[in-house]
C-alpha atoms as one frame of an Amber mdcrd trajectory, in Angstrom:
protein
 171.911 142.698 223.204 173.338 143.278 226.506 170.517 145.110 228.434 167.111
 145.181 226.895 165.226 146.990 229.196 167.288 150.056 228.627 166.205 150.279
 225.170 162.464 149.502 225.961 162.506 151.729 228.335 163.795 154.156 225.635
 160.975 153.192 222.812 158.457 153.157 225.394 159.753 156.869 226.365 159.688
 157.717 222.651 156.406 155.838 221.634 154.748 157.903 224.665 156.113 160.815
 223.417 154.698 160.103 219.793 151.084 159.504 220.685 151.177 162.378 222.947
 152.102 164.872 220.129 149.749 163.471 217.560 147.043 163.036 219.939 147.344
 167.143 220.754 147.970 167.431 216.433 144.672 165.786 216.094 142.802 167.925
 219.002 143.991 170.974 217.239 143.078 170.033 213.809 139.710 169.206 215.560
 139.707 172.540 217.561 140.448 174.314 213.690 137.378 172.933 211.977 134.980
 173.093 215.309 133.491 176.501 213.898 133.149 175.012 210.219 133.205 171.103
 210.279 131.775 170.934 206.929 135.032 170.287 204.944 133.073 169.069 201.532
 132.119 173.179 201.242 134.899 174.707 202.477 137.647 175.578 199.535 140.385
 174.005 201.930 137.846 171.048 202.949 139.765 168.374 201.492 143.056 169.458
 202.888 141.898 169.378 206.144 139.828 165.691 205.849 143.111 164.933 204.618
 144.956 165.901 207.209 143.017 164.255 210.182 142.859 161.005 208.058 146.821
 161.093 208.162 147.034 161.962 211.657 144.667 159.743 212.781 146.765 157.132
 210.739 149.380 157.574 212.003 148.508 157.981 215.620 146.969 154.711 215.329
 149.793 153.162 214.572 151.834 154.932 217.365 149.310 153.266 219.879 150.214
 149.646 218.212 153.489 150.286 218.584 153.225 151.524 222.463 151.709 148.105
 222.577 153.526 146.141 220.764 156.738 147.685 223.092 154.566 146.953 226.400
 154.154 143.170 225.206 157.688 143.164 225.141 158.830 144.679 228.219 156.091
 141.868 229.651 158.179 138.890 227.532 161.876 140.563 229.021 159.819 140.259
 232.650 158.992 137.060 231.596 162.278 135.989 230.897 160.819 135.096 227.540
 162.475 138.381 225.878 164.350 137.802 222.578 162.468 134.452 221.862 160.242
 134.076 218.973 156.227 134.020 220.126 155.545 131.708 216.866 159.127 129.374
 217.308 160.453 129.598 220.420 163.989 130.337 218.633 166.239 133.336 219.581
 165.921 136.307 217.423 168.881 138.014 216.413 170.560 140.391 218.208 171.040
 142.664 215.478 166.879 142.688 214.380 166.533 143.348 218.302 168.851 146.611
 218.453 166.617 148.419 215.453 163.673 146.756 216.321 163.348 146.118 220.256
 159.523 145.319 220.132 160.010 142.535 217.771 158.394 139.621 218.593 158.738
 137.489 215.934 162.222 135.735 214.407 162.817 137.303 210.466 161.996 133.176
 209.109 158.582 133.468 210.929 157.945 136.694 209.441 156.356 135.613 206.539
């Protein structure tokens, strides 16, 4: 990987971008039900606890991965970019390109 900071800069741009949206999906699914928040009497109740569970889900996960990206913008400042946290061993170049957070080699995965 030639230049890693371009492409952290890029998931960092795009994992900003995520929470952002499902942070204002969440407000307005929140701003829906302020009126009614009783969703166990309401004939589209479930749908709607259903929906904010999934949001919320998945806007959690956006955060960890704005995290995870920040970590490794710290490790490429560092110097310490495209080592393995758990080995010390160079990941691969090619788990780096889809995956630009990763921290961890693929053998110390699991």
């Amino acid at each position: 990987m030639d230049d890693p900071s371009a492409a952290l800069e890029r998931a960092r741009a795009e994992a900003a971008r995520l929470v952002g949206d499902l942070e204002h999906e969440l407000a307005a699914i929140a701003e829906s039900t302020a009126e009614s928040p009783d969703d166990e009497h309401d004939a589209e109740g479930s749908t709607v606890g259903f929906e904010r569970a999934r949001v919320q889900g998945l806007l959690e996960r956006a955060r960890r991965s704005a995290a995870d990206i920040e970590a490794a913008i710290q490790r490429a400042e560092s110097g310490r970019y495209g080592l393995c946290v758990s080995c010390g061993r160079p990941i691969a170049a090619e788990r780096l390109e889809v995956l630009p957070a990763a921290a961890r080699c693929v053998d110390c995965l699991g």
